[in-house]
Each structure stands twice: as C-alpha cells, then as structure tokens.
C-alpha positions in Angstrom: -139.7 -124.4 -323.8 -137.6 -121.3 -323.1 -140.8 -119.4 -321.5 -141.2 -123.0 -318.9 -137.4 -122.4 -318.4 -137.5 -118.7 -317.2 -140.6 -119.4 -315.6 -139.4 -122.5 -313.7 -135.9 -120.4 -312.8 -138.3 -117.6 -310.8 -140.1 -119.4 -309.1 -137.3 -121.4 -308.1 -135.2 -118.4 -307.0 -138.5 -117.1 -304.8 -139.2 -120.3 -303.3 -135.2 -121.5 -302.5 -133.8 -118.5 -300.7 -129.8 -118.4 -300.0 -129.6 -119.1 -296.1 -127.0 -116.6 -294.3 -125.2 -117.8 -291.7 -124.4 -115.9 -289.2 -120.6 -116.6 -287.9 -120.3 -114.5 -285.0 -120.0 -115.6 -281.8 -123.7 -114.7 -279.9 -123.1 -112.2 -276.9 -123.2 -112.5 -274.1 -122.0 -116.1 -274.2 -119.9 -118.3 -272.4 -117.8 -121.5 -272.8 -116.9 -124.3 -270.1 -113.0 -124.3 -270.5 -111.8 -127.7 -270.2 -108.7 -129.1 -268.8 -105.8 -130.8 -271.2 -104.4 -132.6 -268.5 -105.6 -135.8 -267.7 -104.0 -136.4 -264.3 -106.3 -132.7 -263.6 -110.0 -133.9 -264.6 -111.5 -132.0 -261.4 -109.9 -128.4 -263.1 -112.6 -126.8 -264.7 -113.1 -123.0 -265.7 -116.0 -120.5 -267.8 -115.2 -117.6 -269.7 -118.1 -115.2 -269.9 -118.0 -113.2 -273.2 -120.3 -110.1 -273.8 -119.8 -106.1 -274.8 -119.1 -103.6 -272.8 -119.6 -99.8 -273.1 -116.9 -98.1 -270.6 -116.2 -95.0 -272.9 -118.2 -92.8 -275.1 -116.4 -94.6 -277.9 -117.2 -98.2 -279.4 -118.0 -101.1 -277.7 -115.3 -103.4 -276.3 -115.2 -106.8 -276.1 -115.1 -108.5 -272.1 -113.6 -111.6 -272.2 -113.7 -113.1 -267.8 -112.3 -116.4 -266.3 -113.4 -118.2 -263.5 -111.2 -121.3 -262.9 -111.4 -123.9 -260.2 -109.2 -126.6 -258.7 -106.3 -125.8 -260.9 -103.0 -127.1 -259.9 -100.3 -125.3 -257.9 -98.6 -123.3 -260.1 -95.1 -124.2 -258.3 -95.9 -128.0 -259.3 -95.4 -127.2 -262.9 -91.6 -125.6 -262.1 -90.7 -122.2 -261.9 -94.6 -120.8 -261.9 -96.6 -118.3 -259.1 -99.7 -118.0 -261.2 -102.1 -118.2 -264.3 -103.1 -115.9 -266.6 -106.3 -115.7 -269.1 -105.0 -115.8 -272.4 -107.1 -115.5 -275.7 -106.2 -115.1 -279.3 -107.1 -115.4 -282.6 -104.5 -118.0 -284.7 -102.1 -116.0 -286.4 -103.9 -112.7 -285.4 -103.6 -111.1 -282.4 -103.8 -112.5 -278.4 -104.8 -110.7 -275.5 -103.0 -111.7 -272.0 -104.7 -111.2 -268.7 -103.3 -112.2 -265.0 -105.6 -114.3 -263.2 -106.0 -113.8 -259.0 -106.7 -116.3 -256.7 -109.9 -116.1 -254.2 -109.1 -116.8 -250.5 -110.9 -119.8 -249.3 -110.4 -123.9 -248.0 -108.8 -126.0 -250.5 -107.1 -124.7 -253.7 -108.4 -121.1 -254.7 -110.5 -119.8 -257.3 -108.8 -118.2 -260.0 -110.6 -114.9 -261.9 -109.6 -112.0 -263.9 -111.2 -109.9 -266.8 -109.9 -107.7 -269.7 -112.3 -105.3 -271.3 -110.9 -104.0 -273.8 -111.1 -106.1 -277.1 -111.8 -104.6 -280.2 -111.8 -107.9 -283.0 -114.3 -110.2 -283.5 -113.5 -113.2 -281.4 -115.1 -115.9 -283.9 -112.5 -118.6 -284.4 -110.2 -117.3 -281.3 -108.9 -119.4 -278.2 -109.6 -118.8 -274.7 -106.8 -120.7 -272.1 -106.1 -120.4 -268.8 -102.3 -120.9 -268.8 -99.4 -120.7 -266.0 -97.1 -117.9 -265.7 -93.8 -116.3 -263.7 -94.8 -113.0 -262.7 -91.0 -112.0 -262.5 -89.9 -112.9 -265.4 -93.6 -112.5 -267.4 -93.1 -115.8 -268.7 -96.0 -117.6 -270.1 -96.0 -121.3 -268.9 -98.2 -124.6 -270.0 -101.8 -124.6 -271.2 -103.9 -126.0 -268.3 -107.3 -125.3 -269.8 -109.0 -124.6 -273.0 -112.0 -124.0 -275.0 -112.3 -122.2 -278.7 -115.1 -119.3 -279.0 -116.8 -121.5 -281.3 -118.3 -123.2 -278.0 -119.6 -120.2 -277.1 -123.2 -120.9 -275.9 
C-alpha cells in the first residue's frame, strides 16, 4: 500500500504541474482610459505603455496619453489644464502635464514621461485637471488601472 502511495504521488506531481502566472503588465501595452463623468461620455483617452532605453543604464518605463474631447478645464473652476497622472496605491505616483493639439473643436490632449523605474502592475493611469500656477492637482476626468493593459 505505501509503494501504490509514493508511486501514485510521482506520477501525480509529473503529470499536475504548478501553473505560474505571470503578473506583469505585457509591454508594450495600452489601455482605453475611460471617463468618470457621466455628463462627459464622448471624453475618451489611451495610454500607451512600453520600455524605453534612452541611457546606457536600465530600461525606463514610458507611460503616454492621448485624450480627446475633454472638457474645458476653466469649466471645472480655477483649472488651465490636465495632467497624466499614474501611481501605484500607497506607493509612489508619477505627474506629467498634458498639451493640447491645435485643431477644430476641443483639442487633443498628449504628454509622455519616460522615466519610470517600478513595475506598474496594480498602478493607476488618470488624466486629471490641474492650475499650472499654483501646481494644483484638480478632479479625475478619466481613468483606467494597468491591469487593463492589453
């Protein structure tokens, strides 16, 4: 009965392999931000995430927004723009301002930071308003986690 046992327990430990799973967000990826206002359903963005080697050192991190038909920001109060903003809970958050394109209609919003050095699995990406004189940091308009990262 023992011998059946230890035979039974190897084959079983060939045959049923632990599965890893891998927890890191793929690169390059992106994510569809979505907007958390619902009087806003045509604001939209993507933030394309993928590594970048701009130094002999390490790889960074490039984190870009691309943000359409976003509010104003001077409809929200004292705001004159939006900046990218990413973190990870508790952790650490990266800010990045956000420019608007010149065209018909509301502008295109975009901006990039390229140097992150964590591992973005878990983190936030938002596209959020801000006061360029006074740097403060306004009102999510849009958001996705990295965990949508396709």
């Amino acid at each position: 009965m023992k011998k059946m046992l230890v035979v039974v327990l190897m084959v079983g430990s060939i045959l049923v392999q632990p599965v890893q799973i891998d927890a890191e967000v793929p690169m390059p990826c992106s994510a569809v931000l979505e907007s958390v206002l619902a009087d806003h359903v045509n604001a939209k963005g993507a933030a394309l995430v993928y590594k970048v080697k701009l130094t002999p050192s390490f790889p960074r991190t490039s984190v870009s927004i691309h943000a359409n038909h976003l509010p104003a920001p001077s409809t929200a109060g004292e705001y004159d723009g939006y900046e990218g903003f990413t973190f990870i809970p508790n952790e650490i958050s990266w800010r990045f301002k956000l420019f608007p394109t010149p065209g018909e209609g509301s502008p295109t919003w975009t901006g990039r930071i390229d140097d992150i050095t964590a591992d973005l699995t878990n983190s936030t990406v938002e596209v959020r308003l801000s006061n360029s004189n006074t740097g403060k940091l306004g009102p999510v308009i849009l958001r996705n986690t990295m965990n949508a990262c396709k």
